[in-house]
C-alpha positions in Angstrom: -171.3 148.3 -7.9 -174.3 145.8 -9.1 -172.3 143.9 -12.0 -174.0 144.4 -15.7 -174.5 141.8 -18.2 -171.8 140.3 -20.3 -170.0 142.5 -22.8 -170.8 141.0 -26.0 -169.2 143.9 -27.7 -165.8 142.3 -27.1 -166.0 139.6 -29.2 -164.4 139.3 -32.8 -167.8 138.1 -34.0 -169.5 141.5 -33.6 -167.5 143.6 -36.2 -171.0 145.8 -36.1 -169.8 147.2 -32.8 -165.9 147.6 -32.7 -166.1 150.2 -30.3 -168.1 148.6 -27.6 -171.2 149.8 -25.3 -170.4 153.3 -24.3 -172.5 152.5 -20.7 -169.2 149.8 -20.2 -166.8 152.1 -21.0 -168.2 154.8 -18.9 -167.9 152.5 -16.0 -165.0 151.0 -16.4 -163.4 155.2 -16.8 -165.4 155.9 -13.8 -163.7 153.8 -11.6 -160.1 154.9 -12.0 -160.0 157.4 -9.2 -162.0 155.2 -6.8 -159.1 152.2 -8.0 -156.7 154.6 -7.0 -158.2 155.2 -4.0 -158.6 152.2 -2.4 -155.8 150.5 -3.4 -153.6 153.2 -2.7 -151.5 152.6 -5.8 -150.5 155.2 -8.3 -153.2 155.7 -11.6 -150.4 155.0 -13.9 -149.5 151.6 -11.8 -153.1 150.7 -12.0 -153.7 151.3 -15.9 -150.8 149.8 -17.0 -150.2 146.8 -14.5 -153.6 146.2 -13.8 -156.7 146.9 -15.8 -154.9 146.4 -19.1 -154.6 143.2 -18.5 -157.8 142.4 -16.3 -161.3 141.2 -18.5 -164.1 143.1 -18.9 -166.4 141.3 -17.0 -163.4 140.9 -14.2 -163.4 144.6 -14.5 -167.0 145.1 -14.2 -168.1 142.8 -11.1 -164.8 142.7 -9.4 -165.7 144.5 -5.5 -162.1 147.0 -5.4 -163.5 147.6 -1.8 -162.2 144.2 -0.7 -159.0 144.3 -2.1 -156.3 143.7 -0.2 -153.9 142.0 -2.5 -150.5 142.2 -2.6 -149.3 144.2 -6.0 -147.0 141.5 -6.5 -149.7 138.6 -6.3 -151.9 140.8 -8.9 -148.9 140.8 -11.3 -148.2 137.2 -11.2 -151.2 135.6 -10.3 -153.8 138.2 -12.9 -152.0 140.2 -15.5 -150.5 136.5 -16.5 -153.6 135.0 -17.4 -154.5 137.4 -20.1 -154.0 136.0 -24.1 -153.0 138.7 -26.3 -156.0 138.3 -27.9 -158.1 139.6 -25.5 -155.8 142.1 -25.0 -156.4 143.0 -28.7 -160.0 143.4 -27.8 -159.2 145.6 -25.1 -157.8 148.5 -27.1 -161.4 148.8 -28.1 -162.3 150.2 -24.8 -160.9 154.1 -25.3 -158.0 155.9 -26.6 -156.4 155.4 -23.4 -156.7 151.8 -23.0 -155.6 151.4 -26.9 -152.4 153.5 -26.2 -151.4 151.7 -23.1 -151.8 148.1 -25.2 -149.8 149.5 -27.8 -146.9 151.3 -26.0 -143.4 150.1 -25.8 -143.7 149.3 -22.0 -146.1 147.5 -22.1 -145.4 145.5 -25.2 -141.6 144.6 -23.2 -143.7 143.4 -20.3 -146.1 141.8 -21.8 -143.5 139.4 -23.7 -141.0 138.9 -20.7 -143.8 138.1 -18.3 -144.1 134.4 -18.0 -147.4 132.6 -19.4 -149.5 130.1 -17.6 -151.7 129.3 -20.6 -152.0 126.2 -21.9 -149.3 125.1 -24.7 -149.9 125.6 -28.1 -148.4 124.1 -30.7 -148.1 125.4 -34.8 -147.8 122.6 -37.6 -146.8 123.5 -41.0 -147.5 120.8 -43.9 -145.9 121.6 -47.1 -146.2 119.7 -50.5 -143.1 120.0 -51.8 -144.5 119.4 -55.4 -148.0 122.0 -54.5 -146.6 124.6 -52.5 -150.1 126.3 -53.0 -152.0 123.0 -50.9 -149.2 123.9 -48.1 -150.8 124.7 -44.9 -150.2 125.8 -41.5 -152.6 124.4 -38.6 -152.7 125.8 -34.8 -153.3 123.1 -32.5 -154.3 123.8 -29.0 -154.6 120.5 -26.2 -157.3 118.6 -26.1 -160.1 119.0 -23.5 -160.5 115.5 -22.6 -156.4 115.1 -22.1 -154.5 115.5 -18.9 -153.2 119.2 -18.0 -149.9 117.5 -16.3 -149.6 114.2 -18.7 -146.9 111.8 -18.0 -146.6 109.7 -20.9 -149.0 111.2 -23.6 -151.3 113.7 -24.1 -153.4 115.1 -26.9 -153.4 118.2 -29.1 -156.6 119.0 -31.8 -156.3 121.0 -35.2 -157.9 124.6 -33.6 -158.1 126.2 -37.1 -155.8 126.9 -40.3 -154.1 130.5 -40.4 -155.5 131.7 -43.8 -152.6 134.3 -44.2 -149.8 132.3 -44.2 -151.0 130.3 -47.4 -148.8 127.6 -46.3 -144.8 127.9 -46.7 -142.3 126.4 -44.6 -141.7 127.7 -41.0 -138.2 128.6 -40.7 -138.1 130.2 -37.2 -140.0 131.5 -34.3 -138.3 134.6 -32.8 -140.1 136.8 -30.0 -143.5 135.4 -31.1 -142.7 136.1 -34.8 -142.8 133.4 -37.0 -140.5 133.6 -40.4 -141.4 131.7 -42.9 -140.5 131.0 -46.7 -142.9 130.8 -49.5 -142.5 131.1 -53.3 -138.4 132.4 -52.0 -140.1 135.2 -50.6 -139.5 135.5 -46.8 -142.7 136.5 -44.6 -143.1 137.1 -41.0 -146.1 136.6 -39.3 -147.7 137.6 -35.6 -150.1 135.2 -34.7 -151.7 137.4 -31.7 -151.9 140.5 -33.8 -152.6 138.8 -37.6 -149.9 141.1 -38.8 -148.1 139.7 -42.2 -144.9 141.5 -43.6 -143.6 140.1 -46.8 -140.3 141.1 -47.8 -138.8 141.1 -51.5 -137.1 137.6 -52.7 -133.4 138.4 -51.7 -132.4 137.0 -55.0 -134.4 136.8 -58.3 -136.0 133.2 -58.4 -136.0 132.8 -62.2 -132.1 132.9 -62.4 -131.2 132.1 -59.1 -130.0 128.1 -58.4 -129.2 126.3 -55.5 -130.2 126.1 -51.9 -132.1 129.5 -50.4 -132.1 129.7 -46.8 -133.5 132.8 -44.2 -132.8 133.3 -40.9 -134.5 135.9 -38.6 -132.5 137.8 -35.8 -133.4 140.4 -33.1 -130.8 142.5 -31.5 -131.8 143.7 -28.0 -129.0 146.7 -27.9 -130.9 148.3 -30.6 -134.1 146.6 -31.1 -133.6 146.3 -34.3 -134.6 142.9 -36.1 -132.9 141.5 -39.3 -132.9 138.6 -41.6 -130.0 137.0 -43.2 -130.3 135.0 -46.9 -128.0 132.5 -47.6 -127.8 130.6 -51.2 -125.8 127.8 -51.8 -125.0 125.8 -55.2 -122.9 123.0 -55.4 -121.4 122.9 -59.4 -122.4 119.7 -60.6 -119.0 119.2 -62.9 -116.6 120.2 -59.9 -118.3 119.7 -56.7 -117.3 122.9 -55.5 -119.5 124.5 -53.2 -120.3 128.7 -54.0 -122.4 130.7 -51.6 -124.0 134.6 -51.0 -125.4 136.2 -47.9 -127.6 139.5 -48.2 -129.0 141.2 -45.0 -132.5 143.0 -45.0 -132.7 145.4 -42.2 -136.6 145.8 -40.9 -137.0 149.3 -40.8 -140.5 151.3 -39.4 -143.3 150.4 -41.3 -141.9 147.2 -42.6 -139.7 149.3 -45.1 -136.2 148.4 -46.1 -134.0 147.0 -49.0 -131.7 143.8 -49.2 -127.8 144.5 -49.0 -124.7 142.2 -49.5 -123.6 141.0 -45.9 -120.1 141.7 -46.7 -118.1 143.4 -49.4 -115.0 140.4 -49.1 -115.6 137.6 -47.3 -114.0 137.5 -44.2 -110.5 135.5 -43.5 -112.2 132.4 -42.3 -115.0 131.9 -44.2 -115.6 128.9 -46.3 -118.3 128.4 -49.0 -121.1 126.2 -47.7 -124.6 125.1 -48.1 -126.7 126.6 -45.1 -129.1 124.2 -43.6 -132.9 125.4 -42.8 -133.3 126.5 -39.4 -131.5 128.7 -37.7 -131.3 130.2 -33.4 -131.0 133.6 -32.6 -129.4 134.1 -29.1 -128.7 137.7 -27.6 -128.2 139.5 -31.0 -126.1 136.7 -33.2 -127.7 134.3 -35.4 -126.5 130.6 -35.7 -127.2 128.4 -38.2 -125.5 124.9 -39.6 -123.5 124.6 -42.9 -122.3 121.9 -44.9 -118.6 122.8 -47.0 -117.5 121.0 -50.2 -115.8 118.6 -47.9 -119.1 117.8 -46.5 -117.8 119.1 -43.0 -120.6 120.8 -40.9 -120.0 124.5 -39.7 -121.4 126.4 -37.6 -122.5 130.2 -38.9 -122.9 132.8 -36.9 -123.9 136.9 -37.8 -123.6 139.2 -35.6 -126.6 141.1 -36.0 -125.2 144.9 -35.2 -121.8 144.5 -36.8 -122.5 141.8 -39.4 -119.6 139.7 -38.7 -119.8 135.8 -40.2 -117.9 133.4 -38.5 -117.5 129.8 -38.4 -116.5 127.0 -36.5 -115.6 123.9 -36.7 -118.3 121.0 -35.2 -117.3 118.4 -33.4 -119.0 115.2 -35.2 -118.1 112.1 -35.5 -116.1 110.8 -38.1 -116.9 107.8 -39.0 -120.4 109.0 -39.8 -121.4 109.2 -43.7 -122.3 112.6 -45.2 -125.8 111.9 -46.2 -126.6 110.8 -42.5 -124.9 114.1 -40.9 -127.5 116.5 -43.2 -130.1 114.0 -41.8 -129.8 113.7 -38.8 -127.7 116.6 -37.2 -129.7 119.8 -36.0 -128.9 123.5 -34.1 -131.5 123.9 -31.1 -131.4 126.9 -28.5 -130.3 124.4 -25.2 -129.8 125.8 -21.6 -129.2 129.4 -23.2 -126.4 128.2 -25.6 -126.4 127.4 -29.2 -126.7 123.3 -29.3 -125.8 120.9 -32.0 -128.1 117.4 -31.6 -127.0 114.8 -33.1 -129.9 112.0 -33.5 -128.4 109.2 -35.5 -128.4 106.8 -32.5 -131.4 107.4 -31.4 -133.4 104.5 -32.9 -130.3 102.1 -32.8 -129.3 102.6 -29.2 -131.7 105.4 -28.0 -129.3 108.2 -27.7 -128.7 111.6 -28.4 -125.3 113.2 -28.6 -125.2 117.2 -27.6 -122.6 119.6 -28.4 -123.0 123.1 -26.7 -120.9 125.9 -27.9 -119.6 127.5 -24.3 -116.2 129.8 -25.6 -117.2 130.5 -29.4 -113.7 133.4 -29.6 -111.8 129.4 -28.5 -113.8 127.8 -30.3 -114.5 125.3 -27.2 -117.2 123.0 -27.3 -119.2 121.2 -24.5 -120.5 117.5 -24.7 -123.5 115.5 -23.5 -125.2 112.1 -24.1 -128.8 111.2 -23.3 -129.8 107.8 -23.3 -133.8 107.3 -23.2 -135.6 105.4 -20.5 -135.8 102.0 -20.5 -139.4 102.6 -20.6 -140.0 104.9 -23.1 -137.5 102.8 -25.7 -140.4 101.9 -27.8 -141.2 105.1 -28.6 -138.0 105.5 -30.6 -137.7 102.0 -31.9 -141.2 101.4 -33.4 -140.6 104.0 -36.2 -138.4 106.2 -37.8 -138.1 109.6 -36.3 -136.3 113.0 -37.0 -135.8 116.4 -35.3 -138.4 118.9 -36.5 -138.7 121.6 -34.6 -137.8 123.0 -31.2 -140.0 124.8 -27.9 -138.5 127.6 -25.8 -137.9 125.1 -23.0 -135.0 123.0 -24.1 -137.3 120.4 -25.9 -137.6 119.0 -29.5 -140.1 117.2 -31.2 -139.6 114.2 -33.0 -141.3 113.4 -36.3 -142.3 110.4 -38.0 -140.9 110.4 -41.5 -143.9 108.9 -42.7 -147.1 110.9 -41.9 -149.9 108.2 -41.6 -153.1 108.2 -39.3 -153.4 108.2 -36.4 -150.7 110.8 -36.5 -148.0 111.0 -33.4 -145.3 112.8 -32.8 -142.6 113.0 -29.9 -141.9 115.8 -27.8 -138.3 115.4 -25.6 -137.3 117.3 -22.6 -133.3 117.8 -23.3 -133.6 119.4 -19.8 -135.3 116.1 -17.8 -134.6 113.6 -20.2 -138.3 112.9 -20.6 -140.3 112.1 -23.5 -144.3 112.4 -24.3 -146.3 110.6 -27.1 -147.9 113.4 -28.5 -151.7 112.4 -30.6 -152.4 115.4 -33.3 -156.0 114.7 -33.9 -158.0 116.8 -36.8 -154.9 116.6 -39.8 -157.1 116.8 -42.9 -157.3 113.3 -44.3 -156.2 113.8 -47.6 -152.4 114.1 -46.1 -152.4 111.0 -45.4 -153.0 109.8 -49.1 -150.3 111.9 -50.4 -146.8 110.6 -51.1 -144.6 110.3 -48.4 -141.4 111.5 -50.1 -143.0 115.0 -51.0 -144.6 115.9 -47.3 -142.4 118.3 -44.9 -143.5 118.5 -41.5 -142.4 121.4 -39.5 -143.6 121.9 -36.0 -142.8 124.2 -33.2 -144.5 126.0 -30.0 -146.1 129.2 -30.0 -145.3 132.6 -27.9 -147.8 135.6 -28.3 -146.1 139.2 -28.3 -147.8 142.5 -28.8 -145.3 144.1 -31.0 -144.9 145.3 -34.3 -142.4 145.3 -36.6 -144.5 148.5 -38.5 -143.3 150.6 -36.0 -139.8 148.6 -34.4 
């Protein structure tokens, strides 16, 4: 088949033509039986593993006469290659092609199929005293910098996501990313530009103290929650008072905030919950800090909304104010992971505690030192934990956020560390008072579902 000229009609900056060229379309649909075949693979095999994840032009010019490839090499060497966002161009193409995109199979696949694309990286910067200037950049690697760096590497600002109006990134679940602004929880799809804002859990105007969310799946019933938690310490007594309320994410991004429990249960101690929380095969983690300034660790079962806590295993000797500092949860080797950075600039070390028996309450422990070669990365400046990848690996913030801009990225899993240069921050950061600037970082994973219709 002689190949045509490039679909323009794909592209997101042709709204004129959403549909495409109907000449493509009847091209592509013509070639479904021949696909079939020659390939002697079964049409629904072929739509669904295949040509919804193939591009256009692929489609188009691709001779199916000479193709002897193993199904297995098309899955893992093709269908991977495809962003979500062309994949949202896709469903353009017919009704057939829109419904595959869009059906649960395909959605379950398309999330549990390992990428090969180049990281990607989401940095929120929020003005604690403008919340309105807050604003959350996508940074992509730079095309000048190394695909396999050793020591350092580059990302650029790509572009500012204009519907998340800033806010503080909480968490990123399944490619969702829940985030807080004006005490009203959001979550966001990057691939898909879908926004669901929930109610505040609590009225702002009356409500005081500390108001955290946390955003759970569970994978028994697909069913995604978030968890509120407000804390208050009372100024005359120091005790500590705190509420949990559960919204449950019903079709069409419905639903209603509830009290987690009716009485609390036998173990559970009023605390202040910390910001950022893990989700790990239907419970949701978090830290918390008592009256006694003892951390906890919190966890929900999503489906039967048990709270439980236990006890973690810091030091001692350390001071309260360096705990809240310097201790946070991370998802490490498939178990919930306390880090502990308050030696890390001192002595380069980082102390790990990984939950292995929660019902025994049994706690595993590990110490990284850095390299001796990568020492001065640490010892230059003063860093902290802010944010986490999939992969086991943190990223380590300066405290102060001046140009040029760096930031730290550590493999837990290798004990590696990468200087990481964030080139195109908007200048007038950098002028801002140090005290008042959060920065909230954290790697990106594309999904195709939709929490309209979970």
């Amino acid at each position: 088949m002689r190949p045509c000229r490039p679909c323009r009609a794909y592209s997101l900056r042709r709204p004129n033509r959403p549909y495409g060229r109907p000449n493509i379309k009847r091209k592509i649909i013509r070639r479904l039986p021949e696909m079939e075949m020659e390939m002697r693979i079964p049409m629904h095999v072929v739509t669904e593993e295949v040509l919804t994840r193939m591009p256009a032009k692929s489609l188009l010019r691709f001779n199916w006469s000479e193709m002897p490839i193993p199904m297995h090499v098309v899955t893992n060497e093709i269908l991977t290659r495809l962003p979500a966002k062309s994949l949202m161009r896709f469903k353009c193409v017919s009704k057939l092609w829109s419904s595959l995109i869009s059906s649960p199979y395909f959605r379950d696949r398309f999330l549990t199929v390992p990428t090969r694309q180049r990281p990607h990286l989401f940095m929120c910067l929020q003005d604690v005293n403008d919340h309105s200037s807050s604003v959350t950049l996508s940074l992509v690697p730079d095309a000048n910098s190394d695909d396999t760096p050793s020591s350092s590497s580059s990302f650029v600002v790509d572009l500012t996501i204009p519907r998340m109006r800033g806010g503080y990134i909480c968490q990123n679940l399944r490619g969702f990313m829940c985030y807080d602004l004006w005490q009203k929880p959001r979550i966001f799809n990057p691939a898909t530009r879908q926004l669901v804002t929930l109610p505040p859990a609590f009225n702002p105007n009356t409500t005081k103290g500390t108001v955290s969310y946390y955003f759970g799946h569970d994978p028994i019933t697909n069913q995604y929650k978030v968890v509120c938690s407000v804390g208050v310490r009372l100024t005359d007594t120091q005790e500590v008072r705190s509420h949990h309320r559960v919204f449950v994410l019903k079709p069409g991004g419905g639903g209603s905030w509830r009290k987690a429990y009716r009485l609390p249960p036998p173990d559970f101690i009023p605390h202040i919950a910390a910001i950022g929380g893990v989700c790990i095969n239907g419970v949701i983690y978090y830290l918390g800090w008592t009256a006694a300034d003892s951390c906890m660790l919190v966890s929900f079962h999503i489906r039967s909304h048990d709270f439980k806590m236990i006890q973690v295993p810091l030091p001692e000797e350390l001071p309260p104010p360096a705990k809240m500092k310097n201790v946070c949860l991370v998802e490490y080797g498939g178990k919930v992971t306390v880090v502990d950075q308050t030696s890390l600039r001192d002595k380069g070390r980082l102390d790990l505690w990984a939950l292995e028996d929660a019902a025994n309450q049994k706690w595993s422990s590990k110490r990284l030192i850095v390299k001796p070669s990568q020492l001065e990365f640490v010892r230059n400046t003063e860093l902290v934990i802010k944010g986490t990848s999939r992969n086991g690996k943190v990223f380590l913030i300066p405290t102060d956020l001046v140009s040029p801009f760096q930031i730290l990225c550590y493999d837990l899993q290798s004990n590696h560390m990468i200087k990481i240069d964030i080139k195109g921050v908007p200048d007038h950061w950098f002028s801002k008072d140090k005290s008042t600037v959060e920065v909230m970082l954290m790697d990106h994973s594309e999904t195709l579902m939709s929490l309209m219709n979970t």
